[in-house]
RODO-2510 file (C-alpha; in nm, 4 decimals, decimal comma):
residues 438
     n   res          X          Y          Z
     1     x     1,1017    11,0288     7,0787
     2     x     1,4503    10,9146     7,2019
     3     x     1,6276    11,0415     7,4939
     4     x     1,8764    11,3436     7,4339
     5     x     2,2109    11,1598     7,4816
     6     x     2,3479    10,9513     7,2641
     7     x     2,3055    10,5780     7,3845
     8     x     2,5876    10,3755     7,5654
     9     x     2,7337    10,0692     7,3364
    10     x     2,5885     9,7499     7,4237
    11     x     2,7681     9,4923     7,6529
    12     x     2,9764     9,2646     7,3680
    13     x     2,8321     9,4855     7,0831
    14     x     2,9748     9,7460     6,9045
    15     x     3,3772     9,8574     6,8492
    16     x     3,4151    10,1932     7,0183
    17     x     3,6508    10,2450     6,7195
    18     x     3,6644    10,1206     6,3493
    19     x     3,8943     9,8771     6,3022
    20     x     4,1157    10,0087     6,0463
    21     x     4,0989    10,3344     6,2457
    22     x     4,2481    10,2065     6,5944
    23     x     4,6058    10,3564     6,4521
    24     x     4,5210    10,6555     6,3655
    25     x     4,3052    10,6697     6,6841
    26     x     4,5907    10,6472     6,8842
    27     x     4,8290    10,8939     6,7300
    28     x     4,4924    11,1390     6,8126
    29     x     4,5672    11,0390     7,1547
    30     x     4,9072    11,1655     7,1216
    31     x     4,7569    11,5077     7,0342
    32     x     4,5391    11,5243     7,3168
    33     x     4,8177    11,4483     7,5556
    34     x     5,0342    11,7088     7,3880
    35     x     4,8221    11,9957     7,4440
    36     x     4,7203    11,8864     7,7339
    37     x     5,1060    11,9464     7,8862
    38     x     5,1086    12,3006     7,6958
    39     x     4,7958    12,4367     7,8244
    40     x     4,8756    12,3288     8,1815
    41     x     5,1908    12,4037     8,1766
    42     x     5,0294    12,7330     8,1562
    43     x     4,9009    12,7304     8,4331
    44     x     5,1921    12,7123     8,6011
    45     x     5,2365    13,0544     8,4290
    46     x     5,0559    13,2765     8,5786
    47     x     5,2323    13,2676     8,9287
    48     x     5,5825    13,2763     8,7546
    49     x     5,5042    13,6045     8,5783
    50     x     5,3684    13,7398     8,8871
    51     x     5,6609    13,6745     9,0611
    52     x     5,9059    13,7425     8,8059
    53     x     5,7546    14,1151     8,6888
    54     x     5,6284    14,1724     9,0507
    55     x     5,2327    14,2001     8,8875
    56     x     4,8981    14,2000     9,0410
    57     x     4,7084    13,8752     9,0235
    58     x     4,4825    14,0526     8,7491
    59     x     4,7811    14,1125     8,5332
    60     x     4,9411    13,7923     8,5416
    61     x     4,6195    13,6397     8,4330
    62     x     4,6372    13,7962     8,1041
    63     x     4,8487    13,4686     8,0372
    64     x     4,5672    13,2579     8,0190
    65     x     4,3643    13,5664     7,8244
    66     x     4,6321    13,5362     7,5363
    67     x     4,5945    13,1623     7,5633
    68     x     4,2173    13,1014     7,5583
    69     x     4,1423    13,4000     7,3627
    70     x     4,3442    13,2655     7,0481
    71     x     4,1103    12,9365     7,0907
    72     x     3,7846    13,1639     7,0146
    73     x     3,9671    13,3897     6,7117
    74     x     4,1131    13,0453     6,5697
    75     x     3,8344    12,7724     6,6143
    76     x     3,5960    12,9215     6,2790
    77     x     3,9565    12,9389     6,0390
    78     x     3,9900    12,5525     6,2095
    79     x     3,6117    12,4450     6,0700
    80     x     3,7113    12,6302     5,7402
    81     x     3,9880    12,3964     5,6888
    82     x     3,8105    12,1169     5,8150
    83     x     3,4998    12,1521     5,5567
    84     x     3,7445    12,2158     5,2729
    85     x     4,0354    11,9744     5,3519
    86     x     3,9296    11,7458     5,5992
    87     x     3,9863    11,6663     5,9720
    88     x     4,3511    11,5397     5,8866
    89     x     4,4988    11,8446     5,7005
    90     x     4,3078    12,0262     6,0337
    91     x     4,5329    11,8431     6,2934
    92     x     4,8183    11,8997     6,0637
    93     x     4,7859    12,3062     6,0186
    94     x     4,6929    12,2814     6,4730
    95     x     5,0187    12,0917     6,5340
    96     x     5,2544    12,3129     6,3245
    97     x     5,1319    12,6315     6,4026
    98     x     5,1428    12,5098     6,7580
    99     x     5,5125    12,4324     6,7718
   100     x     5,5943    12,7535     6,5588
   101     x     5,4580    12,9011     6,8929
   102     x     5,6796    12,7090     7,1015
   103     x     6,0057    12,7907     6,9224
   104     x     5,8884    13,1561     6,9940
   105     x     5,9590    13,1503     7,3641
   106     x     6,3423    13,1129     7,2340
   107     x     6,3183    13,4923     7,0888
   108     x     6,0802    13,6006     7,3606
   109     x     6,2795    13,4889     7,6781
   110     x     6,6051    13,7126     7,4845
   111     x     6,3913    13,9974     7,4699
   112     x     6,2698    13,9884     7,8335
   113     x     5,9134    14,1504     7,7410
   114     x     5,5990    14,0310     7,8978
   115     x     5,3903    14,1001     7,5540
   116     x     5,6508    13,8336     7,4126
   117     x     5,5278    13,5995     7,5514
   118     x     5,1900    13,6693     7,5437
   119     x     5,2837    13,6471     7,1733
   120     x     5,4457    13,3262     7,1813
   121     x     5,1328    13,1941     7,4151
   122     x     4,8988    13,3631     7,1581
   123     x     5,0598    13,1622     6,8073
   124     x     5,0900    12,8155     7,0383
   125     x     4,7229    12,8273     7,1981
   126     x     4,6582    12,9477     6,7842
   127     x     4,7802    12,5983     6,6578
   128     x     4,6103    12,4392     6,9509
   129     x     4,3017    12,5785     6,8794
   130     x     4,2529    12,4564     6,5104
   131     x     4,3969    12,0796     6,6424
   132     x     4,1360    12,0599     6,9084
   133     x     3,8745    12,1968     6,6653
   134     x     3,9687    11,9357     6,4263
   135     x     4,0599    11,6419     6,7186
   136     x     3,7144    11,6397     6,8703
   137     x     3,5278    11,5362     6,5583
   138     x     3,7762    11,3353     6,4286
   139     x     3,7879    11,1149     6,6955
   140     x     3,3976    11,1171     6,6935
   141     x     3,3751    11,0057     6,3555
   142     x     3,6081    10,7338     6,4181
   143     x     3,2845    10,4586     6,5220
   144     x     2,9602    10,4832     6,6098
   145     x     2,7264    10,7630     6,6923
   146     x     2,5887    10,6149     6,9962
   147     x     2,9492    10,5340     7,1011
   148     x     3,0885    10,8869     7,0317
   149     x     3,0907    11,0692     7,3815
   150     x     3,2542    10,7417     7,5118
   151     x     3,5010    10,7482     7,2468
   152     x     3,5864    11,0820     7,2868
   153     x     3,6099    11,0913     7,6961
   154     x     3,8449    10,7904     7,6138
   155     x     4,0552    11,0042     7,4085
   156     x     4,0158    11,3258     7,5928
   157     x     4,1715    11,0817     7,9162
   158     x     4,4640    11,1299     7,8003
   159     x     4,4524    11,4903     7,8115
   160     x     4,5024    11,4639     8,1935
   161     x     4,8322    11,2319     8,1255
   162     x     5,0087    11,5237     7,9094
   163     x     4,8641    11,8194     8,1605
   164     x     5,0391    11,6017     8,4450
   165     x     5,3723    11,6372     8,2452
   166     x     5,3349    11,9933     8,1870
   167     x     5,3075    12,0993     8,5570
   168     x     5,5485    11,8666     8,6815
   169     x     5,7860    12,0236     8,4216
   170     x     5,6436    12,3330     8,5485
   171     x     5,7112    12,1703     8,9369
   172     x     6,0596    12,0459     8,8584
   173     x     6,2348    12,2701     8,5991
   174     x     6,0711    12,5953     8,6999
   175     x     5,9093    12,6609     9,0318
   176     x     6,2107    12,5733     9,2595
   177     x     6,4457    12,7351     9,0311
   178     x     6,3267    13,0585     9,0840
   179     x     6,5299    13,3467     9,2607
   180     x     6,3362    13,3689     9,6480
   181     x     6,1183    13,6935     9,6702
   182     x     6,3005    13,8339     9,9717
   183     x     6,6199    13,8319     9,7906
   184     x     6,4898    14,0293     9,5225
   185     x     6,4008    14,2716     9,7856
   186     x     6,7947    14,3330     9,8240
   187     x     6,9255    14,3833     9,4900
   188     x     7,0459    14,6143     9,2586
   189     x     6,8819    14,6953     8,9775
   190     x     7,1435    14,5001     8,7420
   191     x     7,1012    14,2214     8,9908
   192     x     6,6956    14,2162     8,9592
   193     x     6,7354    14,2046     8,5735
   194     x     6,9824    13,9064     8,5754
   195     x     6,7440    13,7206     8,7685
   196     x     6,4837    13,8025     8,5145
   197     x     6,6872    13,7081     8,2622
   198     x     6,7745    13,3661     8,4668
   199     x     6,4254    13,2845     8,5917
   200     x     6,2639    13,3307     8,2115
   201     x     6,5133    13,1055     8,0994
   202     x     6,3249    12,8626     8,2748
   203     x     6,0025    12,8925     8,1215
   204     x     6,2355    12,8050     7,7927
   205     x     6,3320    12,4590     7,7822
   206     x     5,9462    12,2612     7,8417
   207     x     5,8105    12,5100     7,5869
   208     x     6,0890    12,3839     7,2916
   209     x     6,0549    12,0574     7,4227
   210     x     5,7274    12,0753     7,3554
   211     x     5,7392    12,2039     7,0306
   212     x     6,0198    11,9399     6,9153
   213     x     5,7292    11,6728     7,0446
   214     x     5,4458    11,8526     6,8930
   215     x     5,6711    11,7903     6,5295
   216     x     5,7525    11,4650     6,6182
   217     x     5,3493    11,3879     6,6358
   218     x     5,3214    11,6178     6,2819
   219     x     5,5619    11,3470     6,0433
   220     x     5,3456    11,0613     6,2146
   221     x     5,0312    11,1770     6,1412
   222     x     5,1239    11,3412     5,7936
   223     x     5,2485    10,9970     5,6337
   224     x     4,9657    10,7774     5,7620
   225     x     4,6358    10,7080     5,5824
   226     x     4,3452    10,8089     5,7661
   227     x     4,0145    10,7479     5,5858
   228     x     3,6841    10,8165     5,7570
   229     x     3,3705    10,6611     5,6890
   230     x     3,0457    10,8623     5,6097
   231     x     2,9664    11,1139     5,8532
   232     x     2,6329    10,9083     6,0803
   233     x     2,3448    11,1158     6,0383
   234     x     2,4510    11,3684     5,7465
   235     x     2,1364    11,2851     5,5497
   236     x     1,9138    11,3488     5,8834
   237     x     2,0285    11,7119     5,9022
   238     x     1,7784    11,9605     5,7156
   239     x     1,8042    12,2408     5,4184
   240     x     1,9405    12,5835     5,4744
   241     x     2,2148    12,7966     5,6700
   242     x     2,4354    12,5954     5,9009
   243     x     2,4610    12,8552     6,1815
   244     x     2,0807    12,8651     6,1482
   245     x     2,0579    12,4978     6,1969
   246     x     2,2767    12,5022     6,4955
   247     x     2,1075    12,8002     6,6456
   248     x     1,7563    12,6245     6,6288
   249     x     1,9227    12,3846     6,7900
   250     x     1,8669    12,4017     7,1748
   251     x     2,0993    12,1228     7,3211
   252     x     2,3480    12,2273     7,0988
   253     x     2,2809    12,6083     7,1544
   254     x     2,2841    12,5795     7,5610
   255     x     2,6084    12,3071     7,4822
   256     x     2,7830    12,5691     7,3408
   257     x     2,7134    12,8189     7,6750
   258     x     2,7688    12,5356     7,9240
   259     x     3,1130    12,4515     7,7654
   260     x     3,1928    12,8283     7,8010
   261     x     3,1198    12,7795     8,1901
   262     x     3,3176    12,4498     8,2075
   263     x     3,6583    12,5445     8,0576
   264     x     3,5945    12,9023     8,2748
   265     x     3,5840    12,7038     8,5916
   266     x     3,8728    12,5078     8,4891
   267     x     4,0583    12,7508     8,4008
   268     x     3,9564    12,9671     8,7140
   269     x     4,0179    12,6349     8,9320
   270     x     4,3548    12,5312     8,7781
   271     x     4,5308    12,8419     8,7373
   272     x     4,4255    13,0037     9,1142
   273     x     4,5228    12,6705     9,2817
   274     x     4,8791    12,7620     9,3916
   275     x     4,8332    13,1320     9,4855
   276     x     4,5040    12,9977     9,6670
   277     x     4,8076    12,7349     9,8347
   278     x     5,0169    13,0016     9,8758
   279     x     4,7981    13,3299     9,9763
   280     x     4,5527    13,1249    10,1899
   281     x     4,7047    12,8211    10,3612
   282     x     5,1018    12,9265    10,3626
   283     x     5,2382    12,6541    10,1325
   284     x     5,5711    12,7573     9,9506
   285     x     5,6018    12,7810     9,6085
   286     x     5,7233    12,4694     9,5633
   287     x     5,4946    12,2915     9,7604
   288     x     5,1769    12,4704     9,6211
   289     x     5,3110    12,3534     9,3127
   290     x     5,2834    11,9572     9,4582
   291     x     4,9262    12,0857     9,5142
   292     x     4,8015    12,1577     9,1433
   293     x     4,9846    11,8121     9,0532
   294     x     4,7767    11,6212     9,3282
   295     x     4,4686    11,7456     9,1514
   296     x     4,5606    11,6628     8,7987
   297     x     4,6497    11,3634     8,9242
   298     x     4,2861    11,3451     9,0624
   299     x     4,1753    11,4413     8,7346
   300     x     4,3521    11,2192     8,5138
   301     x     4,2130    10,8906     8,7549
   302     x     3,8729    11,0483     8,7770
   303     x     3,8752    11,0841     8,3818
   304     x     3,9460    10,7218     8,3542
   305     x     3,6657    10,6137     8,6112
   306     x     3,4677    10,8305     8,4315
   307     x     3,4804    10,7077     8,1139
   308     x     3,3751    10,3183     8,2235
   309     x     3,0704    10,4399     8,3998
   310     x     2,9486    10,6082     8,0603
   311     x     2,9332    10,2344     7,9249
   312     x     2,6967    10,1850     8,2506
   313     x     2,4885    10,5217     8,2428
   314     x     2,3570    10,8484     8,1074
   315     x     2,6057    11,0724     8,0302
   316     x     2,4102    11,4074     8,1651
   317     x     2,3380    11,2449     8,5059
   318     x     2,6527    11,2002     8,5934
   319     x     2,7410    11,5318     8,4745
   320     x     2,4803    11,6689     8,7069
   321     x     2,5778    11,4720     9,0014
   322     x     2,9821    11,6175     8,9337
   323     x     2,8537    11,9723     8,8239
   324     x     2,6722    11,9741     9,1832
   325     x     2,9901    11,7944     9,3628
   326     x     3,2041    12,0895     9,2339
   327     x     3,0012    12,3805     9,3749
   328     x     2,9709    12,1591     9,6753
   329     x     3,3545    12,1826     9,6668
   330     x     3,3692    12,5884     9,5792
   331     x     3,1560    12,6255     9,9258
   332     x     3,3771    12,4375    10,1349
   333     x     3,7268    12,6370     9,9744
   334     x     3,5598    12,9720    10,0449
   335     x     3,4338    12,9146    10,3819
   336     x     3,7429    12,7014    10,5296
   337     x     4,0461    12,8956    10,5294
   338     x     4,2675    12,5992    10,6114
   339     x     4,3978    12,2810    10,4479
   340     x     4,0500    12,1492    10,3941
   341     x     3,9771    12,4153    10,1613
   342     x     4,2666    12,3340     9,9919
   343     x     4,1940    12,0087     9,9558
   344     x     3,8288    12,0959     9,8274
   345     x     4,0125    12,2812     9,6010
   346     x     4,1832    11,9899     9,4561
   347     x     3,9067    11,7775     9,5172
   348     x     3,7134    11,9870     9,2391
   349     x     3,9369    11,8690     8,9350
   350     x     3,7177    11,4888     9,0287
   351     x     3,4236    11,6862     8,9309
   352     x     3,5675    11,8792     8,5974
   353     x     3,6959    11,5427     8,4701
   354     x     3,3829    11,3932     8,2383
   355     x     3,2674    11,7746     8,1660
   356     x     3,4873    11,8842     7,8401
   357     x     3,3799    11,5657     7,6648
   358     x     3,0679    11,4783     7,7493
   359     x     2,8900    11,8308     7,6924
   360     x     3,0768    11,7960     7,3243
   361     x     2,9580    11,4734     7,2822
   362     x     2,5901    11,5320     7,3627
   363     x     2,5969    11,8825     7,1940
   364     x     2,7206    11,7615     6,8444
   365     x     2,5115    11,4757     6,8712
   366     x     2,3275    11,3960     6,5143
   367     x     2,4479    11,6974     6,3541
   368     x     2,6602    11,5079     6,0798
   369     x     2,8325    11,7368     5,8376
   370     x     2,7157    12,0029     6,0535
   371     x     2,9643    11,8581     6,3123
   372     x     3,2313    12,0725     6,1220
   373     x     3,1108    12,3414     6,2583
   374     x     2,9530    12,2739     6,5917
   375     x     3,2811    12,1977     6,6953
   376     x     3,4107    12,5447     6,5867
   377     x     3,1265    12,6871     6,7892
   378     x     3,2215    12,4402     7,1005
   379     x     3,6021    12,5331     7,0637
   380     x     3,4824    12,9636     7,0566
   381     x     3,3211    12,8405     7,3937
   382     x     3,6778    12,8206     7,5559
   383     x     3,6759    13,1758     7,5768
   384     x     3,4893    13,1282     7,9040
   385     x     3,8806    13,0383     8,0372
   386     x     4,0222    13,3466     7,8699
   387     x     3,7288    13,5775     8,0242
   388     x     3,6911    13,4401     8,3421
   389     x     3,9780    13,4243     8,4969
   390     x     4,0243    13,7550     8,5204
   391     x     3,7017    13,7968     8,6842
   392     x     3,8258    13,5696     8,9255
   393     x     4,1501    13,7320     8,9570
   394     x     3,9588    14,0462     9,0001
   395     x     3,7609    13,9415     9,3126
   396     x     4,1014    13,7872     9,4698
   397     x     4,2654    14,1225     9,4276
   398     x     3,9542    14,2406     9,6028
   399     x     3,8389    14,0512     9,8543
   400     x     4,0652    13,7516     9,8703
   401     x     4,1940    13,4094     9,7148
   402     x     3,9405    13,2443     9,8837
   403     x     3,6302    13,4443     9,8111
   404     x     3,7690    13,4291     9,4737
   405     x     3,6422    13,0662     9,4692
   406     x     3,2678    13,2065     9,3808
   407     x     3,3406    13,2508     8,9983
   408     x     3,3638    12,8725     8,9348
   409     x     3,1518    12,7849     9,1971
   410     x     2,9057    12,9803     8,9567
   411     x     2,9901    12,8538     8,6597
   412     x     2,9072    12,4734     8,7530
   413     x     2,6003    12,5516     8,8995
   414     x     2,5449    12,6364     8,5056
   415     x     2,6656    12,3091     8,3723
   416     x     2,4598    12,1187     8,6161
   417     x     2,1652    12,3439     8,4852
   418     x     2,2658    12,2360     8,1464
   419     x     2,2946    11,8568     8,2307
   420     x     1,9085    11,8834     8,3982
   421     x     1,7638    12,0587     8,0911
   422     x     1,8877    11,7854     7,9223
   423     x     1,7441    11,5406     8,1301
   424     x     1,3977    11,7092     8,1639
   425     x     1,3543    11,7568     7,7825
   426     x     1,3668    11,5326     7,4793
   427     x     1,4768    11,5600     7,1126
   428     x     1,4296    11,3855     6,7479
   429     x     1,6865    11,0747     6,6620
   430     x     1,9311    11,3263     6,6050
   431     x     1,8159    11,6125     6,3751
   432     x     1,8414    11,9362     6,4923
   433     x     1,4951    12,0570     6,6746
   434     x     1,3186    12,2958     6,4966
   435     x     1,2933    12,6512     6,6405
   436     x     1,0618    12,7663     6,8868
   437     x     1,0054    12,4054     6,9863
   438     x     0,9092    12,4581     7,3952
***
């Protein structure tokens, strides 16, 4: 019986990628940096609309329900186009749909609606949704099986580089720009609607920048060749229904659950960072803005660290040891009400930076053609940051941006449960386990 993860490549061994795949390998890494700087930018989001429509902390994080929510309703049409056309024509349909999405701020910031944008956020996170579904696998087809969650926490590094860019668009361009709070406090109505009008102007430009880059990515993928070997392991998987493979499935089954919990505390992490600057130490806007950037900064450096010590050891112990470093890191925000909770706060992105990744990678691994849609099933799990949030959000409103720091605290007390069931237990070489199997 082998262990549960897949194995590290051996010193002076393997390619982590097929040669005649290392191009098309790297225009995948332009895709993962490209939605990386729309979904943080995001982020950035949620206090903008706050301030801008003068909204409870609950209502501006229906941004990030629009975004993650059109990840779960678009991830099983992504695996649909995957099985039937391929992993290529899947990061094609994701990276048009997505900038469609982005040109629909243009309309959106005329009409001055909030549901606009949620609109506009819906259709981009849409397109995102299908190229991550398709992304992942692709990029874990591209070598080895027992190189795959390396591979793809290579990849997935540059995630970080892209989500950098979006928040210091969303630090430059937008946060300083906007109109003060106390002199909306003083103005006329037709005053408070020409700011509106000015600060959602803003939000504008990075969005159809980013959709002019996401097309840009589209004509370089479309005209290049990008043929995939076999799938590793297809002929391991057994007869009958594919969900009822995966179900029977346990580290893919709990995979699926522990990726919910990930992306929620993420999400919950990333997107409360500023107000938690703002409402609980007294940073300005701009500065708490400063503050999300030092921990994507973190997170990109971490990610990188990260991936070389998954050449050196088991992928699910470190993800225990940074599952258990993040709560460690929720304690100390909700419990010190000063800069050193703010800087646990940040400090937490080190420990989110090997999760997305590495519970894909050990959750798909050996499922071959069932891969297609696993990864659906993985992508669904993003709902967690759509759902979440707003629990978060929720107990700020209540009790305060601090306390608030429980709900990912929570949720990575899960993964690490996740990463020590995988540790404790063992599976086949890489067919699903049969059901019922203790």
């Amino acid at each position: 019986m082998a262990t549960a993860e897949p194995a590290a490549p051996e010193a002076g061994g393997t390619r982590l990628v097929h040669r005649h795949l290392v191009a098309p390998f790297v225009l995948l890494i332009l895709c993962f940096a490209a939605w990386g700087a729309a979904a943080n930018l995001t982020d950035v989001l949620v206090g903008v609309f706050r301030s801008i429509f003068d909204m409870s902390n609950f209502q501006s994080s229906l941004v990030q329900f629009a975004y993650y929510g059109a990840y779960f309703a678009l991830a099983i049409p992504a695996a649909m186009i995957n099985k039937r056309f391929g992993y290529k024509a899947g990061v094609l349909v994701g990276l048009g749909l997505a900038a469609i999405g982005g040109v629909l701020f243009w309309p959106a910031s005329e009409l001055l609606v909030y549901e606009a944008f949620l609109l506009a956020l819906f259709v981009l996170a849409g397109g995102l949704s299908i190229l991550e579904t398709s992304a992942n696998p692709f990029v874990i087809a591209m070598g080895e099986e027992r190189s795959a969650t390396q591979r793809l926490n290579l990849a997935q590094a540059f995630n970080p580089v892209g989500a950098n860019i979006g928040v210091l668009l969303g630090a430059l361009l937008i946060l300083p720009a906007l109109t003060p709070e106390p002199a909306k406090t003083i103005m006329s109505p037709e005053e408070l609607r020409a700011s509106q009008e000015q600060d959602l102007s803003l939000v504008l430009g990075p969005y159809l920048g980013i959709a002019a880059v996401l097309v840009a990515i589209w004509l370089l993928i479309a005209f290049r060749r990008m043929d995939l070997p076999s799938v590793p392991g297809a002929e391991a998987v057994p007869s009958g229904s594919t969900v009822g493979r995966l179900w029977a499935n346990r580290h893919y089954r709990y995979g699926v659950l522990a990726q919910f919990f990930n992306v929620a505390a993420q999400t919950c992490t990333w997107t409360f960072t500023i107000l938690y600057a703002q409402d609980v130490v007294g940073v300005s806007a701009e500065g708490a803005g400063w503050y999300l950037q030092a921990s994507l900064i973190l997170f990109l450096v971490s990610r990188f660290v990260m991936t070389w010590l998954l050449g050196l050891f088991r992928p699910t112990l470190l993800l225990l040891i940074m599952a258990l470093f993040g709560v460690a890191c929720c304690a100390v925000a909700i419990f010190s009400l000063n800069i050193v909770g703010l800087l646990a706060v940040v400090a937490i992105s080190a420990s989110l930076s090997l999760m997305f990744p590495t519970i894909y990678g050990v959750a798909l691994h050996g499922l071959g053609e069932d891969a297609k849609y696993g990864a659906a099933g993985l992508v669904m799990a993003i709902l967690g940051g759509a759902l979440l949030p707003m629990v978060h959000a929720a107990v700020m409103d209540r009790v305060g941006a601090a306390a608030g720091f429980v709900v990912p605290g929570v949720c990575l007390a899960l993964v690490a449960a996740y990463a020590l069931f995988d540790l404790r237990t063992t599976r086949d070489s890489g067919a699903p386990e049969p059901a019922g199997t203790p």
